[in-house]
C-alpha positions in Angstrom: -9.4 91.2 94.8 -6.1 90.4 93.2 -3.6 93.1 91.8 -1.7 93.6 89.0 2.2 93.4 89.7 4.2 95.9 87.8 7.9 95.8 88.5 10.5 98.7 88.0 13.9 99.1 89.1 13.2 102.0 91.6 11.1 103.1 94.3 11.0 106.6 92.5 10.0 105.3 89.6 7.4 103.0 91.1 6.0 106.6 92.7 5.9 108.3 89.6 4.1 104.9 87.3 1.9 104.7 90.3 -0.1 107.8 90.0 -0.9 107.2 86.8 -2.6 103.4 87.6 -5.7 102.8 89.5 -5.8 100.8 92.8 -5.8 97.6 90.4 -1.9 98.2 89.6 0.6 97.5 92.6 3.7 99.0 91.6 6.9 97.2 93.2 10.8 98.7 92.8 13.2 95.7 92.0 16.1 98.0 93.2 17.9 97.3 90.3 19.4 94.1 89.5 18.4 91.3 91.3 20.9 88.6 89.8 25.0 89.0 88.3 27.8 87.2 88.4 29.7 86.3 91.7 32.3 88.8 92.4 34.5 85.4 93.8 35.2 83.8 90.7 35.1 83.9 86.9 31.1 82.8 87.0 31.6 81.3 83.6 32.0 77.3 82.4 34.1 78.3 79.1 33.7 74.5 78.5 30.2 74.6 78.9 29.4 76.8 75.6 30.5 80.2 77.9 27.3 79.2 80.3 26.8 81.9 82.8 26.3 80.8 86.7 23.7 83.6 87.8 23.6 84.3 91.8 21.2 86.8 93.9 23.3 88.7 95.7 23.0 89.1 99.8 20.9 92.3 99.4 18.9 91.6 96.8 17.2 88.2 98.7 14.9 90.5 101.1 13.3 92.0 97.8 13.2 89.0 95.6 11.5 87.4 98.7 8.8 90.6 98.7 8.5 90.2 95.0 7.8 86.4 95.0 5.0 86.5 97.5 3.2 89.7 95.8 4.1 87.9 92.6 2.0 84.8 93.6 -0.8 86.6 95.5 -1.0 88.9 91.7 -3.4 88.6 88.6 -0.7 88.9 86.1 2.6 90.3 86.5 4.3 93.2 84.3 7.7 93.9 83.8 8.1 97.8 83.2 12.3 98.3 83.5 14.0 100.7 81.5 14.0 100.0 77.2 17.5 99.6 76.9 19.2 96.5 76.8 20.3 96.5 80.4 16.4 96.8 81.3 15.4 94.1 78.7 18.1 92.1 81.0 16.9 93.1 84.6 13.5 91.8 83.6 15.1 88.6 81.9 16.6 87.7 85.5 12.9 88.8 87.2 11.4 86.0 85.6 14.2 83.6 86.6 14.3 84.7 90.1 11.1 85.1 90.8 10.1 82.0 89.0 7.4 83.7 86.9 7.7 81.1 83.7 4.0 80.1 84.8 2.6 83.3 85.3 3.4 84.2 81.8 4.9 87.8 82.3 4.2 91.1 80.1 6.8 93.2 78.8 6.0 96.8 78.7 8.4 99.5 77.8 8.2 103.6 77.2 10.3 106.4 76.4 9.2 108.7 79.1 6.9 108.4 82.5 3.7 109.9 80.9 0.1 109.0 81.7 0.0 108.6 77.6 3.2 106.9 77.6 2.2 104.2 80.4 -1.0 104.2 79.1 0.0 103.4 75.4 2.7 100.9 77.2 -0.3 98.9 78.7 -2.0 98.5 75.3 0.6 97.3 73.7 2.3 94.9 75.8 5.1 92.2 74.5 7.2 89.3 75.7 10.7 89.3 76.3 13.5 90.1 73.5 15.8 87.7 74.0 18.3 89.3 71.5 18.6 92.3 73.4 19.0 90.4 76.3 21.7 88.0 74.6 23.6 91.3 73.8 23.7 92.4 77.5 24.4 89.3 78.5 27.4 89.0 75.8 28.7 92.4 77.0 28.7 91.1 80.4 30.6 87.6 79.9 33.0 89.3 77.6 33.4 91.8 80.1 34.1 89.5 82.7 36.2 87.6 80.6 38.7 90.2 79.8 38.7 91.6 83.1 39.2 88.5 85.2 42.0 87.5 82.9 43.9 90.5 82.5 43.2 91.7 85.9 45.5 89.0 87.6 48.0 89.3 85.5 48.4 93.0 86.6 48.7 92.2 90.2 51.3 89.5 89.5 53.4 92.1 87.3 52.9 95.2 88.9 50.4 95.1 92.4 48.0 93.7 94.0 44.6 95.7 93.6 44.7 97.3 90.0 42.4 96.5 87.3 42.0 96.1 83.1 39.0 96.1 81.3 37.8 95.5 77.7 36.4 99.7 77.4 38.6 101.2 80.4 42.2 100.5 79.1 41.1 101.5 75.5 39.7 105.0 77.2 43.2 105.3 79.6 45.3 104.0 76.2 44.0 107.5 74.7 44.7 109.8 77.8 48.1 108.2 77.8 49.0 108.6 74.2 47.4 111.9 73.9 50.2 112.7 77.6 52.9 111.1 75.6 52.3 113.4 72.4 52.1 116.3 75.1 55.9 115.5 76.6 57.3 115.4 73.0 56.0 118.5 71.8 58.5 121.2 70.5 57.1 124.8 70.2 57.6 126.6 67.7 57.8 130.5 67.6 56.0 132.8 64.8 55.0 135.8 64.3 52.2 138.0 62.8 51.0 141.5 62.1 48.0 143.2 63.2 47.3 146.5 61.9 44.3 148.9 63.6 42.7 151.2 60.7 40.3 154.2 61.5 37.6 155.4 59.3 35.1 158.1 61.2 36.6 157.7 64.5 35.6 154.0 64.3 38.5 151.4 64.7 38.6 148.1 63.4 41.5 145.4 63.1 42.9 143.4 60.1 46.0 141.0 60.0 48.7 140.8 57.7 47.2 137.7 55.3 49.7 138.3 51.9 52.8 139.1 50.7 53.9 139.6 46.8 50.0 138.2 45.7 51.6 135.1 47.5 49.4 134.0 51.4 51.5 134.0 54.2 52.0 131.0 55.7 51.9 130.6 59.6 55.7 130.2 60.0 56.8 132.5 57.1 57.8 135.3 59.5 59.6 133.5 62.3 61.2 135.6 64.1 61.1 138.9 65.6 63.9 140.1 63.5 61.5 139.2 60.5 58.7 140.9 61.6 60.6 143.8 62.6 61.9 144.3 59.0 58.0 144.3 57.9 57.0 146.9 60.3 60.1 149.1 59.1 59.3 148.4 55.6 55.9 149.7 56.1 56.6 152.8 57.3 54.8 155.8 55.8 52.8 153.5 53.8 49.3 154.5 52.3 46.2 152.4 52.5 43.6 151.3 50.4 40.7 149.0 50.4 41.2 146.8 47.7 38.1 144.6 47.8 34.9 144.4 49.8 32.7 141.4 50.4 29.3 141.3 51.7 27.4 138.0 52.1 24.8 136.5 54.3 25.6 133.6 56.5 23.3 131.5 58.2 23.7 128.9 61.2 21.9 125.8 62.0 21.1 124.7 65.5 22.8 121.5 67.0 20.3 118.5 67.6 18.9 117.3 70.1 20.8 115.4 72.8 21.9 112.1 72.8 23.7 110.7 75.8 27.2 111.6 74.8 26.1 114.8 73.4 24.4 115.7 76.9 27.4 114.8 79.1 29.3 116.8 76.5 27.7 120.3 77.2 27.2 119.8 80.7 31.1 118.9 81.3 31.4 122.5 79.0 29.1 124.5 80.3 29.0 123.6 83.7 32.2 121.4 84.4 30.1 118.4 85.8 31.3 114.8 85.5 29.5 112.6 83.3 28.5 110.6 86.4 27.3 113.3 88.0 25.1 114.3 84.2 24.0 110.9 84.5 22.3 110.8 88.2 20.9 114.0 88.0 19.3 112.9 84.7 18.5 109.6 86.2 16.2 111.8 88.6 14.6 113.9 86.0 13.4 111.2 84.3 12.3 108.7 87.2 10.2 111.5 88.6 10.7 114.4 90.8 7.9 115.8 93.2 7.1 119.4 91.4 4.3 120.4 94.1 0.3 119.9 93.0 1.3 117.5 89.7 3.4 115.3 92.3 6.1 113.0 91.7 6.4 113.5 87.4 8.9 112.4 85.0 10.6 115.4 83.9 12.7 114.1 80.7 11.9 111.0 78.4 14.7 108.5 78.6 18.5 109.5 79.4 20.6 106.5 77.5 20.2 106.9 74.2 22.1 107.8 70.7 18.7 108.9 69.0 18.4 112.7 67.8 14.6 112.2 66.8 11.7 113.5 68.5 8.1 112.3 68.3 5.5 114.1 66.5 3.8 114.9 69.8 7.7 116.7 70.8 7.4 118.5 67.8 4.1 119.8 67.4 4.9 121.2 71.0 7.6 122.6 70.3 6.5 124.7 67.3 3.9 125.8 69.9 6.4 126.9 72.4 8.8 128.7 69.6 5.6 131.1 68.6 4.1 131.4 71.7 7.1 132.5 73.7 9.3 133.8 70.8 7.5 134.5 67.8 6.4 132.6 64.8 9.3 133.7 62.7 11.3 132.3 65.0 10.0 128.7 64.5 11.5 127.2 61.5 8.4 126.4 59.9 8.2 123.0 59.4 9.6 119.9 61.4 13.5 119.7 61.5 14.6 115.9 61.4 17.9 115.3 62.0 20.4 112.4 61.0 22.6 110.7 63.7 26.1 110.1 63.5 26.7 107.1 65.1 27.3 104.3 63.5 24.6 102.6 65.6 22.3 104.5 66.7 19.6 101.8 68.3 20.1 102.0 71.9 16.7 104.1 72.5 14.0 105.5 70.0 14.2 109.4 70.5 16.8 111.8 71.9 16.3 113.3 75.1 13.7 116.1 75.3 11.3 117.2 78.0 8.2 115.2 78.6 6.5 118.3 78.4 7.8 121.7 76.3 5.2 123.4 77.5 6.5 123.3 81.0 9.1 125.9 81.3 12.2 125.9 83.5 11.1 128.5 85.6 7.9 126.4 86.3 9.8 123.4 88.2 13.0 125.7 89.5 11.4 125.9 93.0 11.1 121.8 93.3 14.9 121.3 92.0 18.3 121.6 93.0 20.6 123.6 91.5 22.1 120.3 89.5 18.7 119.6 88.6 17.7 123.0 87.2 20.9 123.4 85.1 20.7 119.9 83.2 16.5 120.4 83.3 17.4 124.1 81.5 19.7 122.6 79.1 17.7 120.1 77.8 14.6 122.2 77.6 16.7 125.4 75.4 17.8 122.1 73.5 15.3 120.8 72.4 13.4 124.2 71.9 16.5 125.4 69.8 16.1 122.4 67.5 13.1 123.4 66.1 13.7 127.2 65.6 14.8 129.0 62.6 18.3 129.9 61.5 20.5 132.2 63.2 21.3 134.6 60.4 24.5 137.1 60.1 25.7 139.8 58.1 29.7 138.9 57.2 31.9 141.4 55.7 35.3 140.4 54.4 37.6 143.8 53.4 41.1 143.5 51.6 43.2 145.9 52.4 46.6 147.2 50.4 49.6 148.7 50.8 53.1 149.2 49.0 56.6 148.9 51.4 59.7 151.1 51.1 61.0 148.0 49.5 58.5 148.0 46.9 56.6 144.6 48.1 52.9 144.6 48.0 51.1 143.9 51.2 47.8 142.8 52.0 45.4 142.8 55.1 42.3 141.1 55.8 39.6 142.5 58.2 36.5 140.0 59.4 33.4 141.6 60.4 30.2 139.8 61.5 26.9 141.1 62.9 23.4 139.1 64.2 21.0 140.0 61.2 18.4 137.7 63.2 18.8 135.7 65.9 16.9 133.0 65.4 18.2 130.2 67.4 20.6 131.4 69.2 18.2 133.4 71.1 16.6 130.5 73.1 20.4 128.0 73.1 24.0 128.5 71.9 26.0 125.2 72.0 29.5 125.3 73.6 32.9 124.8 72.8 35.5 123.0 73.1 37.9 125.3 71.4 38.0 128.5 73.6 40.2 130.6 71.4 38.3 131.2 69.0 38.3 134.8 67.7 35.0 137.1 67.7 34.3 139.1 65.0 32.5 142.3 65.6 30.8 144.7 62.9 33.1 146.8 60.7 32.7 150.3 59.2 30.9 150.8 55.7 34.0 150.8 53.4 34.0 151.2 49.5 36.2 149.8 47.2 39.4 152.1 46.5 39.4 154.4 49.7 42.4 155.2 51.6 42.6 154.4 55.4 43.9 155.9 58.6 46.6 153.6 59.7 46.7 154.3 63.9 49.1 151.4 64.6 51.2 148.3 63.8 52.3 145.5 65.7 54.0 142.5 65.4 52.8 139.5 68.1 55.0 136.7 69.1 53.1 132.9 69.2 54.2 129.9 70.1 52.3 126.9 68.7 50.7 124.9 71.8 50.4 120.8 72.0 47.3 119.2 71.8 45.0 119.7 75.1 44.5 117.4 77.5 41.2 115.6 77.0 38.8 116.4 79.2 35.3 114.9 80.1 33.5 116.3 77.3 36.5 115.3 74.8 37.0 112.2 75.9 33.3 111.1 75.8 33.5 112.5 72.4 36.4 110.6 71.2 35.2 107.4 72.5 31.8 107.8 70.7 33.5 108.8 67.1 36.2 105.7 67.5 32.8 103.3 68.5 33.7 102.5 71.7 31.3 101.9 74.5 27.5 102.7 74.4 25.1 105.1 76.0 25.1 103.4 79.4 28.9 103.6 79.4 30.5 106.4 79.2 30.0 107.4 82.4 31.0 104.4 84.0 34.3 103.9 82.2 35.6 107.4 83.0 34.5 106.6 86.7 36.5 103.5 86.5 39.7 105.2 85.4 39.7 107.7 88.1 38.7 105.2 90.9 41.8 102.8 90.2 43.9 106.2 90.1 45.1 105.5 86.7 44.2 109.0 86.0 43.8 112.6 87.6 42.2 115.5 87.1 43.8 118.7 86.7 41.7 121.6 86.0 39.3 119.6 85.1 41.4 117.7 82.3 42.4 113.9 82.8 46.1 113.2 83.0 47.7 109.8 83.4 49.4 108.8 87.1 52.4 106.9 87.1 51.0 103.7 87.5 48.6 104.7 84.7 51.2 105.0 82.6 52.8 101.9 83.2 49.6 99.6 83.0 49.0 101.4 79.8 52.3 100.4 78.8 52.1 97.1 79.6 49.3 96.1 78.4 50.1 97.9 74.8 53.5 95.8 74.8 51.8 92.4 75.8 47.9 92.8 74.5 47.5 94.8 71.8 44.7 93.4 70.2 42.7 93.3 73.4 43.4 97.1 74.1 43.3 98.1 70.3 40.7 100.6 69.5 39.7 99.3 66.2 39.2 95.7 68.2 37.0 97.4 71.1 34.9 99.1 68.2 34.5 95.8 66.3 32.8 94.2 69.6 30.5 97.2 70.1 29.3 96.6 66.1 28.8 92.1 66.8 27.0 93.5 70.1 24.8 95.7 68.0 24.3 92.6 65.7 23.4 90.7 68.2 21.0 92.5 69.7 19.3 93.0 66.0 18.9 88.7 65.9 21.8 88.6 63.4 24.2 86.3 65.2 24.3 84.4 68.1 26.5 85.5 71.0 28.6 81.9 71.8 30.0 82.2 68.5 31.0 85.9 68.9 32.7 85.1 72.4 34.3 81.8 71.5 36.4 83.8 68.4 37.5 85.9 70.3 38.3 83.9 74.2 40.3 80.8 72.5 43.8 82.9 71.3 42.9 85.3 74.0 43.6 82.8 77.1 46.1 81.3 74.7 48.3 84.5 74.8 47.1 85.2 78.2 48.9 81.8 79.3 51.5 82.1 77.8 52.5 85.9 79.0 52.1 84.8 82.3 55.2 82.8 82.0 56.8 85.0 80.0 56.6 88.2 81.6 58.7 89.1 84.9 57.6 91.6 87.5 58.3 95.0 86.5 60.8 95.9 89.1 63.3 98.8 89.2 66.1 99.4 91.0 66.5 102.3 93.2 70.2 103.8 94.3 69.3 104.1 97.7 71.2 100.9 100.1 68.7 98.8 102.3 69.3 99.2 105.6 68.9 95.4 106.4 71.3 93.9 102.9 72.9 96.7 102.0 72.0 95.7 98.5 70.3 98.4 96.4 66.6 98.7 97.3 63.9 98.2 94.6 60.8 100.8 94.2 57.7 99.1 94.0 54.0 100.1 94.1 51.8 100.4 96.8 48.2 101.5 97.6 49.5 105.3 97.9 52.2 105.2 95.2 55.8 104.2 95.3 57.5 102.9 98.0 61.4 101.2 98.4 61.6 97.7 99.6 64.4 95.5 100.5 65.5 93.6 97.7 65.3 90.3 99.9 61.9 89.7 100.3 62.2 91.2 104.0 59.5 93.7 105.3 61.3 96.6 105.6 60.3 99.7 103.7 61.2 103.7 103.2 59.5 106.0 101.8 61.2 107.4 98.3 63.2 110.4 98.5 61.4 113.2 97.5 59.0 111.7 99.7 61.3 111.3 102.7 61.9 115.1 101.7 58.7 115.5 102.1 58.3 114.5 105.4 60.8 116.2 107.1 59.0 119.1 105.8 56.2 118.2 107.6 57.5 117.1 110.2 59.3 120.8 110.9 55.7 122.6 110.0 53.9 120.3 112.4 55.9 120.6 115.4 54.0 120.8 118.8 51.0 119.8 117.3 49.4 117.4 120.1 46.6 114.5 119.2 42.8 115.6 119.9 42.2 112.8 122.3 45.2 111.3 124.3 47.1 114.5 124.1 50.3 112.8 122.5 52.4 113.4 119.9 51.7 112.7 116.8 53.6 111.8 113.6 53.4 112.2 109.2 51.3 109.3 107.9 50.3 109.2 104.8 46.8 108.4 103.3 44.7 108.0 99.8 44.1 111.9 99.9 47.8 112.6 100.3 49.3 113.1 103.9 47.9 114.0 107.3 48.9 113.3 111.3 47.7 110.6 113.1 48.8 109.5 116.9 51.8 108.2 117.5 50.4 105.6 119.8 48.7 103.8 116.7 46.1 101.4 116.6 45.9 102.2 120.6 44.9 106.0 119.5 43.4 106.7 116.5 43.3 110.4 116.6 43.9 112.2 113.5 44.3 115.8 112.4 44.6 117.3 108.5 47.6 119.1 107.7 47.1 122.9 107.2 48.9 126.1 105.7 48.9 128.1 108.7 48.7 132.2 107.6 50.6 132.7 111.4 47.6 134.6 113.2 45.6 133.4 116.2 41.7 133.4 115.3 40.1 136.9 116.0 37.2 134.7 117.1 37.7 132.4 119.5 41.2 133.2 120.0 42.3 129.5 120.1 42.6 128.4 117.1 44.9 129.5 114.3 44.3 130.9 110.7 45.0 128.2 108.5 44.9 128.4 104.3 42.0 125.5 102.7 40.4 125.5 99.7 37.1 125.1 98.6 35.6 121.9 96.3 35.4 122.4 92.7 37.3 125.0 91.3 39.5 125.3 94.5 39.4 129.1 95.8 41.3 129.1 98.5 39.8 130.7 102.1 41.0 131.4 105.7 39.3 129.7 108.7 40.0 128.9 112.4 41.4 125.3 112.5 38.8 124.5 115.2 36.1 124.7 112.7 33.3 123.7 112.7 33.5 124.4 116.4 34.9 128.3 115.7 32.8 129.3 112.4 35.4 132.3 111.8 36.1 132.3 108.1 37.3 135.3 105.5 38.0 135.1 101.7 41.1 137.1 101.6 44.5 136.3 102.7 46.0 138.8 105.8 49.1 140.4 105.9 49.0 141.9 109.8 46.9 141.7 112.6 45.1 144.9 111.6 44.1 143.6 108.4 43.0 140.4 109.8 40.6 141.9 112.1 39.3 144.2 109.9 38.5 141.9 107.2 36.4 139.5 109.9 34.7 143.0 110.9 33.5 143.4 107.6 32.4 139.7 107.3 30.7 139.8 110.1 28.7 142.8 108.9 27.3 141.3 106.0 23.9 139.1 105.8 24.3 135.7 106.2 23.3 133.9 103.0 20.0 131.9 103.0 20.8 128.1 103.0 20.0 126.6 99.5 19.2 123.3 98.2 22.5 121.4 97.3 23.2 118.9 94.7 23.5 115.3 96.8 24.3 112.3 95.0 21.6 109.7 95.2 22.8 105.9 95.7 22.6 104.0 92.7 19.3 101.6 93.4 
């Protein structure tokens, strides 16, 4: 009896679909795309109305082989890839690949992997949308355009290897202006005055807020000579509360999460990448194995700029709010919220759990650490989002007093308590402000009442540049300006961190120096390519497109003709950024020039002869080495080794080189022998993520000696690996691995 053919893009998604179809379905994993452009050349006949040229790449031709026979041998064949427009376009190149014109395919497509969702799916099947497909496809060619033009024009004018693209140097163009606005900041000093008052042995704060009836500005005392003379001038004063304020504030909850918005908290709360939001999400909602229920979709779909939830979400989640926390905790009726973006089409409902009803603590034995924060998050989300206000009690006091001078003075004092907690009990959003004061409750306090003064102080500030952007900031950026989509973000910040335009320092993206000069070079020579109200434009004609309302040529053709124009004729125009170093060749004598390689900045001879030395600081550097690494001998011939230096910064590898490839990292030794094994040495590393440091025996992991704390003697060292020793070894746990991208 023949099958039914349904096609996905992954073999865990074809696990989870398949429990949920009879032994009539055969459910097939495409592995994601199965046709794209060559990598080789441009892949486009501009002549030719922009015609693509389509290929299947080497390992796609094993599956599209599988797929065509089980294709032929089926009843009917169903596409079932993701909603979006990069699904719609998968499927699109299904039915060209697999020659399934004749077969007349179904399109199916659902928010979440549900029985009721796949079910509902089969019911109501549809063809193809070409417009959503034309929109991927223009992303794709324009893309490609911009990328294979600008990208050799980089390589001739600065080196071989680096890359531009249409989203990526708009996203680096903001980390380097937002660098740039860093370096010329100017601090500026100021001052204020707190003030601590007492009433019933309870203390509370206020600041100096007015002067003379007039509000003090935040550089009206600037200096410390200035605040001094308001601390003298206040001596001996009397206080007296001059006005109190009682009100009731309430909050609202946040929605619930979009794409961005996801990444966004769970760069904030967590300090994960958006790439690494995005996989673990990716395996939430393809299906993970959560014991007796089997492989089940955890989340509904993870690219989209929705905040609504279905009626089914919502009747749930009043459920859950009453049940678990209480009905006047549950708003009362549905909350519906409005999305900011511009165009918010990508998906039909924000991302939420399949299931409410299926806690956290429910799946935490089936996932990973990864998995059980972002599962968490989205489950207080979405629960938060239906719950009632957070109310609080906020208390405002004014506070008066007359100086020796005869100036009046005033002081304001913020109190705030949790009347009820409404939201807030289930989900608190984070911040990307970290400063920000909290206000606790004050004393009861009645208008006209003197106070107990218990001290006075002036503070010193200095006003602080604008942070660096970080993941959550930047996503955030890009997504108010209209740049990129959903499926984006995550790849463009990627991007900019694999061609080392940018790094991360404490978790906050600052430009490299070849950052900086592609940046540069590119805003001198292509400013309408790299302009962010350009890049937004093209997201809104893609959105268009995808709607029906124009055709894609026309949108491409605008904008490729004075494009390759330009492009042409910088080409010609534009010399080699070169700059001239004071340091003689040893071949010429001439002044050597500094130019960029695949591990920075190197000197060359101005000639055109190979002969290279490192820069300076970096010959500096070396000799450093050099002096720390003496004696060290290679771990397999036995011979010397010498500095070399790598992606990750520099190391030793064997002298005799490519005869010997032996290699060995470069470590901070602490100058002890290893209590251990009594071989090795105690050397300084430093652990991933946040980057503790630890001490471990450089023959790990043969010698598994390791401590936390740096030693000062021999004493100390062995008793700190006594006391390691001594403690239970920790259960292994399930870590967070990265999946391959199918």
């Amino acid at each position: 009896m023949k099958k039914t053919l349904v096609i996905v893009e992954s073999p865990t998604k074809a696990k989870t679909i398949s429990r949920f179809l009879g032994k009539d379905f055969d459910v097939q994993a495409s592995f994601g795309h199965v046709r794209d452009l060559p990598k080789s050349k441009m892949g486009i006949d501009v002549e030719k109305n922009f015609e693509p040229t389509y290929i299947v790449p080497v390992k796609a031709k094993k599956i599209i082989s599988e797929l065509k026979a089980k294709a032929d041998k089926a009843s009917e064949v169903i596409l079932a890839t993701d909603e979006d427009r990069e699904g719609e376009a998968i499927s699109w190149h299904l039915v060209s690949a697999l020659k399934l014109d004749k077969k007349e395919p179904k399109r199916i497509v659902f928010h979440e992997i549900t029985k009721s969702a796949i079910d509902e799916a089969l019911a109501n099947p549809r063809s193809l949308d070409m417009h959503l497909v034309d929109a991927q496809q223009a992303r794709r060619i324009l893309d490609r355009l911009v990328g294979y033009g600008l990208s050799p024009f980089i390589w001739k004018k600065v080196r071989y290897g680096l890359s531009a693209g249409r989203v990526q140097s708009v996203a680096l163009r903001l980390i380097v202006e937002r660098e740039r606005e860093i370096e010329k900041f100017v601090k500026e000093e100021y001052w204020s005055i707190d003030a601590l008052f007492a009433k019933n042995k309870t203390s509370f704060p206020a600041k100096l807020n007015r002067v003379d009836g007039k509000t003090l500005g935040k550089f009206d005392i600037a200096k410390d000579v200035s605040a001094n003379e308001v601390i003298s001038d206040l001596a001996s004063s009397k206080y007296i509360v001059s006005e109190v304020e009682k009100k009731e504030v309430s909050r609202n909850p946040a929605a619930p999460f979009t794409t961005s918005t996801l990444q966004q908290e769970a760069a904030r709360k967590f300090g994960m990448s958006a790439k690494q939001t995005m996989v673990i999400a990716q395996q939430l909602y393809e299906g993970m194995d959560i014991g007796e229920e089997g492989s089940t979709g955890l989340i509904t779909y993870m690219r989209t700029d929705s905040v609504n939830l279905s009626e089914f979400a919502l009747n749930q989640a009043a459920t859950v709010i009453e049940t678990r926390f209480g009905k006047n905790y549950y708003h009362g009726q549905a909350r519906r919220y409005s999305n900011k973006s511009k165009n918010a089409q990508e998906a039909h409902e924000a991302i939420r759990p399949t299931d409410l009803m299926r806690h956290p603590d429910q799946v935490r034995p089936f996932l990973d650490r990864g998995q059980q924060r972002i599962y968490d998050l989205i489950w207080k989300r979405t629960v938060a989002s239906q719950m009632a206000q957070a109310v609080f009690d906020a208390t405002a006091v004014d506070i008066e007093t007359t100086g020796k001078s005869s100036k009046k003075y005033g002081f304001r004092a913020n109190g705030q308590v949790v009347k009820f907690e409404g939201f807030i009990k289930a989900y608190t959003e984070g911040r990307d402000d970290e400063d920000s004061e909290v206000e606790g409750q004050l004393p009861d306090l009645d208008k006209g009442e003197s106070l107990e003064l218990t001290e006075l102080l002036p503070n010193q500030h200095f006003t602080e540049p604008p942070p660096r952007y970080s993941d959550a900031t930047l996503i955030k950026a890009l997504e108010s300006h209209g740049i990129g989509r959903p499926s984006t973000y995550a790849p463009t910040l990627s991007t900019i961190q694999d061609r080392e335009y940018v790094e991360k320092i404490d978790k906050k993206y600052k430009p490299t120096e070849i950052g900086f000069l592609v940046n540069d070079l590119l805003v001198e020579h292509f400013p309408e390519v790299i302009d962010i109200g350009f890049t937004a434009k093209m997201e809104a004609e893609l959105d268009e497109i995808a709607e029906g309302k124009i055709e894609w040529q026309p949108v491409i053709k605008e904008f490729y003709l004075p494009f390759k124009e330009h492009l042409d004729l910088k080409n010609i125009e534009v010399e080699k950024q070169v700059t001239v170093s004071e340091t003689p060749c040893p071949h010429c004598g001439k002044p050597m020039i500094i130019k960029y390689g695949r591990f920075g900045k190197f000197l060359a001879c101005p000639e055109g002869e190979k002969i290279t030395k490192p820069m300076p600081e970096e010959e500096a550097k070396i000799k450093e080495l050099e002096e720390k690494t003496k004696g060290e001998l290679c771990p397999i011939c036995n011979g010397a080794m010498k500095i070399q230096r790598g992606r990750f910064g520099f190391f030793l590898g064997c002298a005799k080189y490519p005869e010997c490839k032996g290699i060995k990292k470069i470590f901070n030794k602490v100058g002890f022998k290893c209590p251990s094994c009594g071989i090795g040495e105690v050397v300084e590393k430093k652990a991933r993520g946040r980057g503790q440091p630890f001490y471990s025996c450089s023959r790990y992991p043969d010698c598994e000696f390791i401590i936390n704390k740096k030693p000062q003697t021999e004493e100390e060292l062995k008793t700190l690996w006594e006391e390691q020793k001594a403690k239970p070894k920790k259960t292994t746990r399930k870590r967070f691995v990265r999946k391959k991208k199918e």
